[in-house]
C-alpha positions in Angstrom: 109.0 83.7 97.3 112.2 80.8 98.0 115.3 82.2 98.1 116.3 80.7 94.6 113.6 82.6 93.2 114.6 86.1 95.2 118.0 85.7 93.9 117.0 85.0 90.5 114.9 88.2 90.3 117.8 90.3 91.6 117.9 93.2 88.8 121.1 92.4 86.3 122.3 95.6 86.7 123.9 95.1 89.9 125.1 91.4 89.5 128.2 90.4 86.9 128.0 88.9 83.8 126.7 85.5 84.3 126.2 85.6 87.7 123.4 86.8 90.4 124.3 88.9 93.0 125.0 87.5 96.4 122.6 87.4 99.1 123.0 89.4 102.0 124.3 86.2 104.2 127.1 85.4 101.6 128.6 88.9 102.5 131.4 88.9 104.4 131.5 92.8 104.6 128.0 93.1 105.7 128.1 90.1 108.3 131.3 91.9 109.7 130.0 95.4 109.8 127.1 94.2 112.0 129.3 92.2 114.6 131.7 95.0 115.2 129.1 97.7 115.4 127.5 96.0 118.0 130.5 95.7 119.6 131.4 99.3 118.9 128.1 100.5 120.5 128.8 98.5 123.9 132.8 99.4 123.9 131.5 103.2 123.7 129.5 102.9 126.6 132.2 102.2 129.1 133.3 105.4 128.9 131.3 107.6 126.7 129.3 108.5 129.6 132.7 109.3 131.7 133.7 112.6 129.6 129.8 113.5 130.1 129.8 113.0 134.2 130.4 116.9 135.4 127.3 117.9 133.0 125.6 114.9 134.4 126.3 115.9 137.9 124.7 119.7 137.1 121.7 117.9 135.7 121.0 115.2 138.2 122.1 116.7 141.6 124.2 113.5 142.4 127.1 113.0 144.7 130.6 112.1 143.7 129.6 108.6 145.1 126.7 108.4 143.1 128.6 109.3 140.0 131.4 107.0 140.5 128.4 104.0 140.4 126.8 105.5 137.0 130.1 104.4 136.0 130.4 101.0 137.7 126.7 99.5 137.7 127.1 99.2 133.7 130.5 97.3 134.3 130.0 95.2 137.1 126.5 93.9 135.5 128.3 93.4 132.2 131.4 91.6 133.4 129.5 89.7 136.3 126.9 88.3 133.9 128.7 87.5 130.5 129.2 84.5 131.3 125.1 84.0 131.7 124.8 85.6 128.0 127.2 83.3 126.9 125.3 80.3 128.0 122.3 81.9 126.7 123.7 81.8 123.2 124.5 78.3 123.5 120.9 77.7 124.4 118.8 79.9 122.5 120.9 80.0 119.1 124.0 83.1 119.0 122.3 85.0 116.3 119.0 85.2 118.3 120.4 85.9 121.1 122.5 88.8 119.6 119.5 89.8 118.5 117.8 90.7 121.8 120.8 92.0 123.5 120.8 94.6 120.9 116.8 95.2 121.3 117.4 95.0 125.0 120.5 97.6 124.9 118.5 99.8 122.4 115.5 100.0 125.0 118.0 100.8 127.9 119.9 103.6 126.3 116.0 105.2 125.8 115.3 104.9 129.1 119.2 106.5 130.1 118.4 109.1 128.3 115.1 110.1 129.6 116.2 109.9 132.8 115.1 112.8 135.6 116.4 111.1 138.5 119.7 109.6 140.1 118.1 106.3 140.4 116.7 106.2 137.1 120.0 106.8 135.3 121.5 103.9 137.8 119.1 101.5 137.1 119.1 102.0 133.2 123.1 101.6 133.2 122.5 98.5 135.2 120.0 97.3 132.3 122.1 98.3 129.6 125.4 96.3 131.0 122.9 93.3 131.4 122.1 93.7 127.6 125.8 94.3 127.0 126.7 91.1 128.6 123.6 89.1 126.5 125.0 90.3 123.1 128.8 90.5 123.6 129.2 86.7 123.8 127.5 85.6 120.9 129.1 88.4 118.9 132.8 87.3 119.4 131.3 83.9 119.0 129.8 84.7 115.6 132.6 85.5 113.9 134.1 82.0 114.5 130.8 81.2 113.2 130.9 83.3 109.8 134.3 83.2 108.9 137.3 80.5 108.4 140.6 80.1 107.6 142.5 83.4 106.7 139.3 85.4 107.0 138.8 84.9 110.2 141.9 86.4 111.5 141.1 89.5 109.3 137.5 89.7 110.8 139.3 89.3 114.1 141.7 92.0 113.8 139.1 94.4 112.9 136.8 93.0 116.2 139.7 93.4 118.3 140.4 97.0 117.2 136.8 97.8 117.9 137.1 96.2 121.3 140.8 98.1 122.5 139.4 101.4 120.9 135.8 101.1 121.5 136.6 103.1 125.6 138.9 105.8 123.5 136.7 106.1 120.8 133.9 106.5 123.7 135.7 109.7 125.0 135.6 111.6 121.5 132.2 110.9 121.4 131.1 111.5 124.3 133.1 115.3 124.5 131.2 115.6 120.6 127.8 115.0 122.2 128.0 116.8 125.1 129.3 120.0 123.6 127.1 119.6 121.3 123.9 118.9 122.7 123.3 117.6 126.5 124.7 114.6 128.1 121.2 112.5 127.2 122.8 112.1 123.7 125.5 110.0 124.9 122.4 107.6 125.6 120.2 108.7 122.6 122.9 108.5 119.5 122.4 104.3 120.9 118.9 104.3 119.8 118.8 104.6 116.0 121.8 102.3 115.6 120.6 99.6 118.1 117.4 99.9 115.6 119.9 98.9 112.5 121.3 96.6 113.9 118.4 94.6 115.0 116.5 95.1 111.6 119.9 93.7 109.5 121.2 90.9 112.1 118.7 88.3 111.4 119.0 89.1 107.6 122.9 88.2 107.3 124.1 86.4 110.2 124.5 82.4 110.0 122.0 80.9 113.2 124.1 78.4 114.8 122.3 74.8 116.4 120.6 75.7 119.4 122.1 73.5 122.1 119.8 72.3 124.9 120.8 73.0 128.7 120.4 74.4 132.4 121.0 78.1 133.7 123.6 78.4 136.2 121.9 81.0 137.8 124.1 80.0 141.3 127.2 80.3 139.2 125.9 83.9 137.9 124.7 85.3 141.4 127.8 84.3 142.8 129.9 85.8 140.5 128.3 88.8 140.5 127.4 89.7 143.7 131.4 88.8 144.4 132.5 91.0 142.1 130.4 94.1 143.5 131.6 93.2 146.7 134.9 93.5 145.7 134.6 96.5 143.9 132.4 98.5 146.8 135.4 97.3 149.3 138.3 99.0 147.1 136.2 102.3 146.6 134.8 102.3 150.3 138.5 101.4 151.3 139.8 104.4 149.2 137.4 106.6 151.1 137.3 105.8 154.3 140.6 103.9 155.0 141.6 100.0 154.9 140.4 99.3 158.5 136.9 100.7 158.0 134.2 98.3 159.4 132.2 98.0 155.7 135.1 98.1 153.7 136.4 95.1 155.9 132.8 92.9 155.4 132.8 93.7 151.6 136.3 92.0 151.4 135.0 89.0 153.5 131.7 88.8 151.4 133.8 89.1 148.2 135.9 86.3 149.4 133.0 83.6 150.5 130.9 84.7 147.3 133.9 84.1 144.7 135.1 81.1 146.4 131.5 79.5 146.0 131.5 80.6 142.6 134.3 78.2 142.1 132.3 75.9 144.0 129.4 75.8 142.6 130.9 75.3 138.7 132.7 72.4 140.1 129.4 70.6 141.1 126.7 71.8 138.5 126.3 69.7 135.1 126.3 72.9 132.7 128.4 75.4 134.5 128.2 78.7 132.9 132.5 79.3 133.2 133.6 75.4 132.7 137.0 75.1 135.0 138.2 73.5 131.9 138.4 76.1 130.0 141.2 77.7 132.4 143.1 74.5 132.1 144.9 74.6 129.1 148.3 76.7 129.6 148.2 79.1 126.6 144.1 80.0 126.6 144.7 80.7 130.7 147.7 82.7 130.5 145.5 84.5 127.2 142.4 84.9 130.0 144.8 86.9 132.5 146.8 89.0 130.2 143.7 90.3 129.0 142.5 90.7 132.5 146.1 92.8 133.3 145.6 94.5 130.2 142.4 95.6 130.7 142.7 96.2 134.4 145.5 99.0 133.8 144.0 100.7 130.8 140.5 101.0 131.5 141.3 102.8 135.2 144.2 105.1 133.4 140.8 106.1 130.7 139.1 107.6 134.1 142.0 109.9 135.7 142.5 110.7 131.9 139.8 112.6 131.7 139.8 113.9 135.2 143.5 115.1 134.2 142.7 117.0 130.9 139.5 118.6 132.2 140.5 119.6 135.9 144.4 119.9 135.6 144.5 121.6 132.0 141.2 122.8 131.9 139.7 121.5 128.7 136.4 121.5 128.1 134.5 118.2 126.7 134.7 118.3 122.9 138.7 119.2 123.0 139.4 116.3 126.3 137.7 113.8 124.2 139.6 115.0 121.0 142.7 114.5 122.8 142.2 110.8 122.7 142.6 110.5 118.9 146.2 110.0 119.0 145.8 106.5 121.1 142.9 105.5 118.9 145.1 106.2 115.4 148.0 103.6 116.5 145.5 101.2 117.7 143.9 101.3 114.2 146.9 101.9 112.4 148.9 99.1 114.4 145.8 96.7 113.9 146.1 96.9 110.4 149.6 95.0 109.7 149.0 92.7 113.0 147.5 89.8 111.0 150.4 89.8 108.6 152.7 89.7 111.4 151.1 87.2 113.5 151.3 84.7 110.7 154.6 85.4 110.1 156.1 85.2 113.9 152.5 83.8 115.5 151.1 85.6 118.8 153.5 85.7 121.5 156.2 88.2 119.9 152.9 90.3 119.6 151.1 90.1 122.8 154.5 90.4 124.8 155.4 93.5 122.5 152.0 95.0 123.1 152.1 94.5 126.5 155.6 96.2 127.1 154.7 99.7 125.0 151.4 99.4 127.1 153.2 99.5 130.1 155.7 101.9 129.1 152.8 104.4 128.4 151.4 104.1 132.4 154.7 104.3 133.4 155.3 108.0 131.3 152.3 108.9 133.2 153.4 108.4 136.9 155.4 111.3 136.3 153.0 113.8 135.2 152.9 117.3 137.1 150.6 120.1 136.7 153.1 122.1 134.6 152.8 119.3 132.1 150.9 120.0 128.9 149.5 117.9 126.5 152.0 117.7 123.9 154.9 117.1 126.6 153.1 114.8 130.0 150.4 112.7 127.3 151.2 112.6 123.5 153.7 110.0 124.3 151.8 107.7 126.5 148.6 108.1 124.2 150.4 106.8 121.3 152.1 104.0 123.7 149.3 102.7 124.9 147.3 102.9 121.8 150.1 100.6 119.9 149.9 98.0 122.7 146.9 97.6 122.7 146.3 97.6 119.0 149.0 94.8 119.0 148.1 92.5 122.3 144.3 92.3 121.7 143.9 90.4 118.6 146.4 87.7 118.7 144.9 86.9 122.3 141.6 86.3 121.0 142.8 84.4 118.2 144.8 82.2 120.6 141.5 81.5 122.8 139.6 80.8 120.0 141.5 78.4 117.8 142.2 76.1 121.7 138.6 75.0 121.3 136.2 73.8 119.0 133.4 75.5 117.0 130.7 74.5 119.2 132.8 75.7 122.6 133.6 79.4 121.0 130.6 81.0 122.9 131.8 79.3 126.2 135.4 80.9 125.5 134.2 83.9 124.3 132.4 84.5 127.3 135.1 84.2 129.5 137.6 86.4 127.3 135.2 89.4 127.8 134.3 88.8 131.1 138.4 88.6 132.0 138.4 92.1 130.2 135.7 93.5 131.3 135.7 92.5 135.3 139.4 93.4 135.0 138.4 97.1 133.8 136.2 97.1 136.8 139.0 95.8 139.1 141.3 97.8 138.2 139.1 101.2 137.5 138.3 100.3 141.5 141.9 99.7 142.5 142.9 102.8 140.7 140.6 105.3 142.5 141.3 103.2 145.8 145.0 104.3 145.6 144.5 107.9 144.2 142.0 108.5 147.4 145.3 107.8 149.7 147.6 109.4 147.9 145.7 112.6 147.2 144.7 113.1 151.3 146.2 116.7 151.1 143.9 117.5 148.1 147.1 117.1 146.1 144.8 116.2 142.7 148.1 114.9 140.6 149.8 113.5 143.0 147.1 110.9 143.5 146.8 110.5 139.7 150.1 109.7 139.7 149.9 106.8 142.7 146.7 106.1 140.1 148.6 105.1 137.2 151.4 103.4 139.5 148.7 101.0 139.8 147.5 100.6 136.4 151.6 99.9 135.8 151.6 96.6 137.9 148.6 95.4 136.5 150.0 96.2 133.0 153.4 95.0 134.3 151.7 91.7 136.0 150.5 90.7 132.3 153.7 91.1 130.9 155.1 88.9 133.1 152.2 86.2 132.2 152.6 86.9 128.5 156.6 86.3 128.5 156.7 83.2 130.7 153.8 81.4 130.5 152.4 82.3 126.9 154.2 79.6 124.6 151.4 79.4 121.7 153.2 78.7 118.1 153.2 80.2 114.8 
């Protein structure tokens, strides 16, 4: 049966007067629902599993160390090879390749949570952040795809308040599952929407030209492998002190790797991160406030949760809860931030964002173990959830309209992997201080050096949003 034929037998019931109902592909609500819970699903996993990690411990028999790399393996593989999935988009077609990310994804989380062994966990959070980083592209790339004009900066806001809540949201429902149930849930509850979403995708989303070209799998490696490098040296240096003999090699490998990424994307025809694309004055100074951003919020989620469960004592379901807070201003702020951004375009935003961000890891450097929840992290919670809310979209909006259609997935790309590499940076930097600073077992007292850090990155951005950031209305 053609299409013209499906839609003229569409019952008349559900179609008005005169009219046939739409197909699926001609609505926006649909198309958009799809996208963002894609999205959703891979925000959640960057920390739904961190609320989860004592239970997982218990279960497992793993070390601290091996706990902290449960955490990282899905990050580092995610930010080091988004840039790979974004090519692959480009090559393959973005809805296709959306497609088997999520079916990739879907299959990981299985495996996650059928895991009986250290190892086995490790290696299925590795495969999931390569399936992250295969679908994330395309789906930020879709929506410049699907929508236009006005409705694009709607569908963005509600992308971007996926994206800055998706590591809260992760928390709440990560304490729900594991009081709940077992920890395997927080990799199971993936499974049946993964399955949605790959049935509906191909039935609604717009396929894009596929685009012939090379692999840059030098450029990927490189990247990669230099990011791990630099992430192992912070941690190894937070354990072992800065003039340890690995930490020391991990810095020097980290340095040769990323400088020959840059080399190689110089040379190749088809790099997967063209150098152009950090050329243009507002679309780089967009790529490192997100990387600020992300490098001082995603570190202060971690000691979050180490806070509310070892300092106050909560158990998962009521640590995660305490999150909702942030994740109500990010919501509620994302609502009204298109309306403003047209009015007084994105800077007023981002730098506004980025200063209540900063505020809130500042308000937390001064924590104490007498501090309760309502008087040591209401505040910050609803700080940081506003800047956030409010820096996120208008930076992707800015990235997006510097290039054209056909260069989104390219763009795209390298806005998630500025946001999530920085996580990883900063998550790393983060524990890296708190292991100095807490020498006498004084557990706040390196939380508080912790945050310190996530301040200057936070700060850092500010200071890239308010003098280099000069996009107009």
């Amino acid at each position: 049966m053609t299409a013209s034929n499906e839609r003229t037998a569409a019952p008349r019931e559900f179609a008005a007067p005169g009219k046939t109902a739409p197909p699926l592909h001609h609505r926006p609500g649909i198309i958009l629902a799809v996208i963002v819970g894609c999205q959703l699903m891979i925000g959640l996993d960057t920390s739904v599993v961190t609320i989860a990690l004592p239970e997982v411990r218990q279960g497992l028999g793993l070390s601290t160390g091996g706990l902290a790399w449960i955490q990282n393996s899905y990050m580092l593989a995610f930010g080091g090879l988004l840039l790979l999935g974004g090519r692959a988009g480009d090559v393959f077609g973005r809805r296709r390749t959306f497609t088997a990310g999520i079916a990739l994804f879907t299959a990981a989380s299985l495996l996650g949570g059928l895991a009986n062994a250290g190892w086995w966990l490790l290696a299925a959070r590795t495969l999931q952040g390569v399936a992250a980083a295969v679908a994330a592209p395309s789906a930020m790339a879709l929506i410049a795809t699907n929508f236009q004009g006005p409705a694009r900066v709607r569908a963005l806001s509600v992308f971007s308040a996926v994206t800055g809540a998706g590591a809260a949201v992760g928390m709440i429902v990560g304490g729900v599952l594991t009081e709940a149930g077992s920890w395997r849930w927080v990799f199971f509850v993936n499974v049946p929407v993964g399955l949605v979403l790959m049935l509906v995708a191909p039935r609604v989303l717009s396929g894009t030209r596929r685009r012939p070209g090379r692999f840059d799998l030098g450029g990927a490696v490189a990247s990669t492998l230099g990011m791990t490098a630099l992430v192992y040296a912070l941690i190894r240096a937070g354990e072992d002190g800065w003039g340890d003999g690995r930490a020391l090699a991990a810095f020097g490998a980290a340095a040769v790797l990323l400088a020959a990424f840059v080399a190689v994307e110089a040379r190749v025809r088809q790099p997967i991160m063209p150098l152009w694309l950090l050329t243009g004055r507002d679309r780089a100074a967009s790529y490192l406030t997100q990387l600020g951003l992300a490098a001082g919020m995603f570190g202060a989620f971690f000691f979050l949760t180490q806070y509310l469960q070892q300092v106050l004592g909560y158990g998962p379901l009521r640590a995660g809860a305490a999150f909702l807070p942030m994740v109500g201003m990010q919501f509620a702020v994302v609502r009204t931030a298109p309306r403003v951004m047209q009015r007084l375009g994105a800077k007023p935003l981002v730098v506004t964002g980025t200063v209540l961000l900063t505020a809130g890891l500042l308000w937390l450097t001064r924590l104490s173990p007498g501090d309760g929840y309502a008087g040591g992290l209401l505040v910050p919670f609803m700080l940081m959830g506003a800047g956030g809310g409010m820096a996120v979209l208008p930076l992707n909006a800015t990235i997006l309209a510097s290039v054209e259609p056909e260069q989104s997935g390219a763009a795209s790309g390298v806005a998630q992997t500025m946001l999530w590499s920085g996580g990883s940076l900063g998550s790393a930097a983060m524990v890296t201080t708190y292991g100095s600073a807490s020498s006498g077992h004084d557990v706040v007292a390196g939380m508080d050096a912790a945050f310190t850090t996530g301040a200057v990155f936070a700060a850092a951005a500010l200071l890239v949003a308010a003098l280099v950031l000069r996009v107009r209305r």
